[in-house]
C-alpha positions as CSV (number, residue, x, y, z in Angstrom):
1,X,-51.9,15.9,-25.8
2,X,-55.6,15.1,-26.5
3,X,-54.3,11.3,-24.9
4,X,-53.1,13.0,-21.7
5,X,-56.3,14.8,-21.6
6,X,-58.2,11.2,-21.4
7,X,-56.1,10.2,-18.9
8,X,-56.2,13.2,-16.7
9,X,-59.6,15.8,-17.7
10,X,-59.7,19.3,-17.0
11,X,-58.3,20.8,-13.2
12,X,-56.5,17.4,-12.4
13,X,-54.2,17.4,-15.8
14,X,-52.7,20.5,-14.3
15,X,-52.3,19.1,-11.2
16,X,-50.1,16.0,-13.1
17,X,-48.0,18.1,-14.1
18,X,-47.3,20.7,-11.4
19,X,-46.1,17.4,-10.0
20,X,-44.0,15.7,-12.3
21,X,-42.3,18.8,-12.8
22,X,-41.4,19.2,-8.9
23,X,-40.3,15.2,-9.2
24,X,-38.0,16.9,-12.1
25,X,-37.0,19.7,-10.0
26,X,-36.0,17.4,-7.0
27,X,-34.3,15.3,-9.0
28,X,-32.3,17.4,-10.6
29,X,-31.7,19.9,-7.2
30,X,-30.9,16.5,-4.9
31,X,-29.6,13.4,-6.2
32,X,-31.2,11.5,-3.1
33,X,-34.3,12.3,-4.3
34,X,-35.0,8.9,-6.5
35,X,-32.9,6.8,-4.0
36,X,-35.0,3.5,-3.7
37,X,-35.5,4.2,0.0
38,X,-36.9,7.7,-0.4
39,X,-39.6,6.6,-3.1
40,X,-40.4,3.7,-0.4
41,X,-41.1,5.8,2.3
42,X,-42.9,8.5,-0.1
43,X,-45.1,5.5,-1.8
44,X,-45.8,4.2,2.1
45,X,-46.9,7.4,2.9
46,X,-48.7,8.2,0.3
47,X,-50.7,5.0,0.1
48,X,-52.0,6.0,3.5
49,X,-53.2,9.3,2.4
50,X,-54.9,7.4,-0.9
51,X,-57.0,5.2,1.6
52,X,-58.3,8.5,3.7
53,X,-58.9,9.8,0.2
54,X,-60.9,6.8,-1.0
55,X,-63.0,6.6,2.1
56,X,-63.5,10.0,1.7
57,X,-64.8,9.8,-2.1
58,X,-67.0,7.1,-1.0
59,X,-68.8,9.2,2.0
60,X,-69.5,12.1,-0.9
61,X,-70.5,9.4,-3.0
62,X,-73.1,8.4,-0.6
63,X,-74.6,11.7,0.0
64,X,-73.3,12.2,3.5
65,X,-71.3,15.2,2.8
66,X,-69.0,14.3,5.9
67,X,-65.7,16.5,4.9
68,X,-64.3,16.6,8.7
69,X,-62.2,13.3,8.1
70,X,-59.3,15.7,6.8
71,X,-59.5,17.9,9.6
72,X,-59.5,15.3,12.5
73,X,-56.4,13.5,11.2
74,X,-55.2,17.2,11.1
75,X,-55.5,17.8,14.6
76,X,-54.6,14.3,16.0
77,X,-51.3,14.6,14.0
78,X,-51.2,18.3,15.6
79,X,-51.6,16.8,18.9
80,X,-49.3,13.9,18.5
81,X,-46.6,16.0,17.2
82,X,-47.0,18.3,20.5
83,X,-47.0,16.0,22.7
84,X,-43.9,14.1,21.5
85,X,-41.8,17.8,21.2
86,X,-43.1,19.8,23.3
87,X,-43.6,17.9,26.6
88,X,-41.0,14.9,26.0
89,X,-43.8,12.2,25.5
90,X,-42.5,8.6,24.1
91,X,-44.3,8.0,20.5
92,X,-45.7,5.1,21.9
93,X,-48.0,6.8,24.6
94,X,-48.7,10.3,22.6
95,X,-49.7,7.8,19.2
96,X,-51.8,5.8,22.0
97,X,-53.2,8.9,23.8
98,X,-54.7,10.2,21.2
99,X,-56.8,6.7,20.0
100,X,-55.0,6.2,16.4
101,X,-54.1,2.5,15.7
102,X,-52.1,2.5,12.8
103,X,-51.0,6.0,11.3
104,X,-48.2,7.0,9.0
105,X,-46.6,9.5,12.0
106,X,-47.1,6.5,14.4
């Protein structure tokens, strides 16, 4: 335990394994859920959310104390999403409406 504890300190060691036991849980509840396709598209998706993560560590790193990165990608996914089901909108317009060049939802 005192290894695990080197690997993950304090708050985050909890957070490790809140999530390996919902991988568990899934697992066991869907069979599907360790197919090699769904832990591609989670891994893609996921990678995407560690590079907003990282540029956001190093604007608090810097001092700059710019948290609205979160919140804009938020909204423009908010918008996207609307635009696409609500009023019929191709992905292709809605993901270039809205100025993102290369998203996850795009």
């Amino acid at each position: 335990m005192t290894r695990l504890r080197g690997l993950a300190p304090g708050v985050a060691l909890g957070l490790l394994l809140i999530d390996l036991l919902g991988m568990v849980v899934l697992s066991v509840l869907t069979p599907s859920f360790l197919s090699t396709y769904n832990l591609f598209v989670t891994g893609r998706d996921l990678s995407i959310l560690l590079l907003v993560a990282l540029a956001q560590m190093i604007v608090l790193s810097l001092g700059q104390m710019n948290l609205s990165i979160g919140s804009i990608g938020g909204l423009v996914a908010i918008i996207e999403s609307g635009l696409m089901v609500r009023y019929g909108v191709a992905w292709s317009t809605a993901c270039s409406s809205t100025g993102r060049r290369s998203t996850a939802s795009c």
